[in-house]
N, C-alpha and C positions, 0 to 999 in steps of 0.2 A: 504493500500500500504506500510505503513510501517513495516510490520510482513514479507513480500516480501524482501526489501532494505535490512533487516536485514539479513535474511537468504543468501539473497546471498552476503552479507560480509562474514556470516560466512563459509558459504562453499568456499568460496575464502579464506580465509585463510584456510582451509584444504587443500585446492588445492598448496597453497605454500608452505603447511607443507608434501605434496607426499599423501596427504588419499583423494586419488580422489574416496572409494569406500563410504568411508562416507560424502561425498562432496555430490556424486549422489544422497543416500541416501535421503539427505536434500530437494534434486532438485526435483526429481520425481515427490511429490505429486502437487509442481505447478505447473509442465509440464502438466500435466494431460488432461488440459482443451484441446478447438479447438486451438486456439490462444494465445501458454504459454508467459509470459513476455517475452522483446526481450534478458533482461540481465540474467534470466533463463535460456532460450536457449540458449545462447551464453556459459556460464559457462558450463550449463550440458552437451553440446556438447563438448567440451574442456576433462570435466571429462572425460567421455566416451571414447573418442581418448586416453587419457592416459592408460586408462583400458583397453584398446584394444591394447595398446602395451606393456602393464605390461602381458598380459595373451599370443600374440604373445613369449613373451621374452621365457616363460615357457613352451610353446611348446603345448597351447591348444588354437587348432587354431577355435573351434566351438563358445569359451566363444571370442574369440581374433571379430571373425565376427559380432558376435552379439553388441558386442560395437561398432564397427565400422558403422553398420547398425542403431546404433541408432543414433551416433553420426552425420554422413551424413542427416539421416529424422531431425534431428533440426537445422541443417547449410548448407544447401544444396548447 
């Protein structure tokens, strides 16, 4: 559990540095499971919405859903 705690420090602090794509990154493989950590999901959910509105801003709106579809399935 401690390799977990860490990781999502550390992608939290990416997430307040704006690198929600290497935040996710981090995230994914412990989402993975049926039942990812709640502090996983919370984060990666969060990442995702960013990313979803980083890719909205840009005007691609296929990459802009897909975040948001993810984001919604881990924080529903």
């Amino acid at each position: 559990m401690a390799g977990v705690a860490a990781t999502v420090e550390r992608a939290r602090a990416l997430c307040r540095q704006g690198r929600f794509a290497e935040a996710r990154a981090l995230l994914e493989p412990l989402a993975a499971g049926a039942e990812p950590d709640r502090r996983v999901a919370a984060l990666l959910g969060e990442a995702c919405l960013r990313l979803g509105d980083v890719a909205a801003r840009a005007g691609n709106a296929a990459a802009a859903l897909e975040c948001y579809a993810r984001s919604i399935a881990l924080r529903p």
